[in-house]
N, C-alpha and C positions, 0 to 999 in steps of 0.2 A: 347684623342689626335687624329688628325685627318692627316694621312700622305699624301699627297698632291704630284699626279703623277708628273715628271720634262719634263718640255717644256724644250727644245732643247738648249738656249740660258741659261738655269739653271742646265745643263746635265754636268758633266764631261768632259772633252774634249774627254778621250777617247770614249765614247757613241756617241760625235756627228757625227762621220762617220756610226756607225750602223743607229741611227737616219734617215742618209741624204739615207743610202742606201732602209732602209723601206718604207721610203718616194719616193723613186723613181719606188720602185715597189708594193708596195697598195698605196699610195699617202696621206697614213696617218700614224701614231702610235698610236695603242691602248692604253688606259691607262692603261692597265698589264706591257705594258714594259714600260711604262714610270713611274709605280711606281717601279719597277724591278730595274729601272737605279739609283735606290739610292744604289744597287750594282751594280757597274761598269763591278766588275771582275765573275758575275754572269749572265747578260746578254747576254751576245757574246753566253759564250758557252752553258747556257742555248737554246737561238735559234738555234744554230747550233744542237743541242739534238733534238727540235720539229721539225725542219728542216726533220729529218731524220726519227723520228715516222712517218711520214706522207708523206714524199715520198713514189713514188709509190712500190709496193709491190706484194705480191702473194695475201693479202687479200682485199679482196672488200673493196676502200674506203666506199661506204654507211655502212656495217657492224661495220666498225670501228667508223665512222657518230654515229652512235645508241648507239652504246657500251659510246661512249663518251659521247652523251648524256645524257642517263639513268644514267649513272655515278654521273653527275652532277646534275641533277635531285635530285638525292638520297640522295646526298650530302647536297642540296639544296642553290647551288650556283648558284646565280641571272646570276655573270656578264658569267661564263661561260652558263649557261643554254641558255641564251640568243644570244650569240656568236655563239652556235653550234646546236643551232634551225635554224638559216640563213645559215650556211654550210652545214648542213644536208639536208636541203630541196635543194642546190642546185646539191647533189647528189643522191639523188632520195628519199630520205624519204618524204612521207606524210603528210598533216596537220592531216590525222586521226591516224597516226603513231605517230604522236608528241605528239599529242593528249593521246594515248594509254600511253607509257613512263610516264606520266606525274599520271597513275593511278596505286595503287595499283593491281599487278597483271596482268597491262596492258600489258605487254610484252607478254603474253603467248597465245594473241587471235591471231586469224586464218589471221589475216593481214599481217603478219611476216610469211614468210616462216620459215623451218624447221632449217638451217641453223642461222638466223638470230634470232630464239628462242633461240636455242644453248648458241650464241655468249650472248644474253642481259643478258639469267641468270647465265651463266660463268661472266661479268660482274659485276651481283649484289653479287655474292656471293662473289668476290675479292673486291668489296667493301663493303660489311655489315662486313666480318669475312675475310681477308683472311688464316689465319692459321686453319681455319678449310677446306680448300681445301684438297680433297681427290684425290689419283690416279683413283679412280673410273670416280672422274668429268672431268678429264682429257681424259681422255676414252672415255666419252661422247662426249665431244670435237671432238676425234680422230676421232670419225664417221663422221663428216662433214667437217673438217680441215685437214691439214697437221702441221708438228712440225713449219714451219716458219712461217707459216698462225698462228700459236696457241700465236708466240712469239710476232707476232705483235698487236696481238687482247689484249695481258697483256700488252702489252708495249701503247697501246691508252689507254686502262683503270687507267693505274699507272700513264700516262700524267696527264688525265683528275684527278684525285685522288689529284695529285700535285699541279694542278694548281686551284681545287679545295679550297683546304688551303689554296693556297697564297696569292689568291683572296679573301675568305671570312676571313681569319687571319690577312689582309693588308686595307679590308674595301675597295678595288677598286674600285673606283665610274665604276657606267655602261657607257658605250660610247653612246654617242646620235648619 
């Protein structure tokens, strides 16, 4: 079966004001939310959720950039990997940073500060396992972080986690 994103004119009526409003401010809809819009009542407040992961914050959007990436990386989800290799670079990550994420172990060389080591493999460990999260890793954290800086760095990984499934679960075509 192959679920097939909704163009606008095939959306729900209630979607076609989100639609018109995405459109007015990227000037397009990805095809996440247009395979999304086959729940109506999942959209809205789904974006109003991402909306707010990613307003700004006490944490470095680029940190969060990385976290989400290598997320998706790990996951190995195409449409995000691809999506937040472009958002990543336009906040300051690297192509030898992308580059790195993309390797085992890559996160731990000397191109990532000490903070942004912290953050990838807090990251990978909430996404390989996370119930095996100790207070200790937390701690580790705490050296570089604050509790609300900690909250948002889970809260871009569990995005990215999320939207990892929905995407490779949902078979989202990539955006050209």
């Amino acid at each position: 079966m192959k679920i097939e994103p909704l163009e606008k004119e095939q959306a729900a009526e209630s979607v076609r004001p989100i639609y018109e409003g995405i459109e007015r401010k990227a000037g397009r809809i990805n095809n996440m939310l247009k395979v999304m819009a086959h729940k109506p009542n999942v959209l809205g407040p789904f974006l109003e959720f991402y909306k707010q992961v990613w307003a700004a914050g006490s944490l470095d959007p680029k940190i969060k950039e990385l976290a989400y990436l290598r997320t998706s990386l790990m996951n190995g989800c195409t449409y995000c990997s691809r999506a937040h290799t472009a958002s990543a670079k336009k906040r300051g990550v690297t192509d030898e940073q992308v580059q790195a994420l993309k390797e085992p172990g890559g996160s731990d060389r000397d191109i990532f500060t000490d903070e942004e080591r912290a953050a990838l493999q807090y990251a990978e460990q909430l996404t390989a396992w996370p119930a095996a999260i100790q207070p200790a890793d937390l701690e580790t954290l705490g050296k570089f972080f604050n509790t609300e800086q900690i909250e948002e760095l889970v809260l871009a990984v569990a995005t990215a986690n999320l939207t990892n499934r929905f995407n490779e679960g949902m078979k989202t075509p990539v955006d050209v």
